[in-house]
C-alpha positions as CSV (number, residue, x, y, z in Angstrom):
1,X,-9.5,-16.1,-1.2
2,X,-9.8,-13.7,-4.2
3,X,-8.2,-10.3,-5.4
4,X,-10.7,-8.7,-3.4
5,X,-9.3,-10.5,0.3
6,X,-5.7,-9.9,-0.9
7,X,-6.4,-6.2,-1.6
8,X,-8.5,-5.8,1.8
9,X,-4.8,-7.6,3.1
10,X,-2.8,-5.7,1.9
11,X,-4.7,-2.2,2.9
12,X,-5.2,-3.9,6.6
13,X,-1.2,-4.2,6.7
14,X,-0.5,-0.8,5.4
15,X,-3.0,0.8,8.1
16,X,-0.9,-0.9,10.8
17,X,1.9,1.5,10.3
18,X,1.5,3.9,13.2
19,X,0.9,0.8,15.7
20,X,3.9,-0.8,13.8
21,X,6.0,2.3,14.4
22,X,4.7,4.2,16.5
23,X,4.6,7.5,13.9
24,X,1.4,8.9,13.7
25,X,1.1,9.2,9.6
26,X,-2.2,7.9,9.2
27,X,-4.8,9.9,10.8
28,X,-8.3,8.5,11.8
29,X,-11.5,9.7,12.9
30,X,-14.0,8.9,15.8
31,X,-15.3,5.5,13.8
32,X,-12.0,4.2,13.0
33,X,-11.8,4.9,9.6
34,X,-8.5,6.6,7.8
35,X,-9.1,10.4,7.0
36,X,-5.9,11.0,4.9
37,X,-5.9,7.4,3.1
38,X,-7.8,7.7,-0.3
39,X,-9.1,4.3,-1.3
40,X,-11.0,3.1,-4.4
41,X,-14.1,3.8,-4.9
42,X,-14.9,6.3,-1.6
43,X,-15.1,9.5,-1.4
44,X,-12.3,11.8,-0.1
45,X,-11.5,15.2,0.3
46,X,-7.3,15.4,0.8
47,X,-6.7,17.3,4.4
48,X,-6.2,20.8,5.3
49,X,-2.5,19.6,6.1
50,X,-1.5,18.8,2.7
51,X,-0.4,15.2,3.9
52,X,-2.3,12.0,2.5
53,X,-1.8,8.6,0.9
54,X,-3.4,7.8,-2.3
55,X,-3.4,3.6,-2.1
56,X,-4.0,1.6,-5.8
57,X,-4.7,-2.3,-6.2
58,X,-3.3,-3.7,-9.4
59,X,-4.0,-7.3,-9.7
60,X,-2.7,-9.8,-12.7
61,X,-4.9,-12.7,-13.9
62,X,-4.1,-15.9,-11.3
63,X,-2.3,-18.8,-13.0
64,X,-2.3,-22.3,-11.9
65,X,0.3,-22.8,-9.2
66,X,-0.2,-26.7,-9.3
67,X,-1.7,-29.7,-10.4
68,X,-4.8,-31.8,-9.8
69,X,-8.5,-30.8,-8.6
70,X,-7.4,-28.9,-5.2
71,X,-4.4,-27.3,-7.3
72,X,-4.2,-23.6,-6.0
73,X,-4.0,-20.5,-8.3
74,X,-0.8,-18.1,-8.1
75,X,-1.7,-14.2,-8.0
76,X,-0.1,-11.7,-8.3
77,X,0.4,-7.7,-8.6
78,X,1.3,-4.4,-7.4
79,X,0.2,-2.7,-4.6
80,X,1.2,0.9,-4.6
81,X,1.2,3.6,-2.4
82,X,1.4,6.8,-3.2
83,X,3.2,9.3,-0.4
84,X,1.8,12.8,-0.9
85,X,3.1,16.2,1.2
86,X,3.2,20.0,0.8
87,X,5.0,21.3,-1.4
88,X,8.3,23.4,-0.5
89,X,8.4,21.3,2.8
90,X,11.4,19.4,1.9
91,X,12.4,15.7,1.9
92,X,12.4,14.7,5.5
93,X,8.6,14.1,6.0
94,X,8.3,12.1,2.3
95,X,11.4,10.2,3.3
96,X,10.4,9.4,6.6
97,X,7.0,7.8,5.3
98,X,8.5,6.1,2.4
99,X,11.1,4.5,4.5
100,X,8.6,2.9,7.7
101,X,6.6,1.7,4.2
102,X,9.4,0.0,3.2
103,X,10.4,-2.0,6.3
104,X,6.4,-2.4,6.6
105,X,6.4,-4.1,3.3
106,X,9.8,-5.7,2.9
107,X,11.2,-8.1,0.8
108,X,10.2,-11.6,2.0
109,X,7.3,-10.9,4.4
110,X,4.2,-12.9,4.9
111,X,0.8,-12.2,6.3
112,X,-2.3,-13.7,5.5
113,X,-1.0,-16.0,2.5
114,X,0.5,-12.7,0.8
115,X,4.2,-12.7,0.1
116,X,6.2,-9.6,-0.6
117,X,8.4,-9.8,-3.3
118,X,9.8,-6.4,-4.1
119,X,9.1,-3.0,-2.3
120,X,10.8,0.0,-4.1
121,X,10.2,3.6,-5.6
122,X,10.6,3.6,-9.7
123,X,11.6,7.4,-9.5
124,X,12.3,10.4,-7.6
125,X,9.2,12.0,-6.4
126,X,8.0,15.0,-8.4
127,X,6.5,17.8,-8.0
128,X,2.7,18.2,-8.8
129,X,0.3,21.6,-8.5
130,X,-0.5,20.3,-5.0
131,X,1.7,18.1,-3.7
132,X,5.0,16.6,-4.2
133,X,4.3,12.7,-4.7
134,X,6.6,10.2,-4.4
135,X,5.6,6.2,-5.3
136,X,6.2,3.3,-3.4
137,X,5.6,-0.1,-5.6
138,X,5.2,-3.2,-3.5
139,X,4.9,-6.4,-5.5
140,X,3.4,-9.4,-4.2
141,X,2.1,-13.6,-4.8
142,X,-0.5,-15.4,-3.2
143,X,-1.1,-19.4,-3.7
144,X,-5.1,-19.2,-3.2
145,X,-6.5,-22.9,-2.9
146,X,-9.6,-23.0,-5.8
């Protein structure tokens, strides 16, 4: 496993919020694929709506976890998601959305050899000339066999 499966983890888990839920924030088209989700390095055009997600990878360099020829190497990093909505339309729908990511991505949680350590906002969301924004920092370790 490299950065590349932990990142491709990490988006998998975050698309499983409207199943998780039961909300219907992510919005997808005929194929499958997430219309307001912009991930790196594809295309996107943000909906008519004004609602998307804007999700960033941000991986450290792995250290060695243990010792000896099978040792595995420790990553980790940041996996942040970033909450955008029309402006003027209050807090609710920002709030709602940052909270389900929160209890998506808790403290403690496991799935596919990723742990979450920390899920949190590092400030108020802002205003923006399209959007208000507000961030939602999730860090996280994987022990990766070599």
């Amino acid at each position: 496993m490299t950065d590349s499966v932990i990142k491709q983890s990490l988006i998998d888990r975050f698309l499983t919020l409207n199943t998780t839920f039961g909300t219907a924030f992510i919005m997808f088209d005929t194929s499958g694929n997430p219309t307001n989700v912009a991930l790196s390095n594809k295309s996107f055009t943000p909906p008519d709506d004004g609602s998307w997600f804007e999700l960033y990878f941000l991986p450290a360099e792995p250290v060695p976890a243990s010792l000896g020829e099978n040792s595995q190497n420790r990553w980790t990093g940041i996996f942040q998601i970033d909450i955008c909505v029309p402006l003027n339309a209050g807090d609710g729908e920002v709030n709602d959305k940052y909270s389900y990511i929160t209890e998506l991505f808790k403290r403690g949680t496991t799935f596919d050899d990723v742990e979450i350590q920390n899920c949190y906002s590092p400030k108020d969301g802002e205003a923006e000339e399209v959007c208000y924004r507000k961030i939602v920092r999730i860090t996280w370790t994987a022990d990766i066999d070599n």
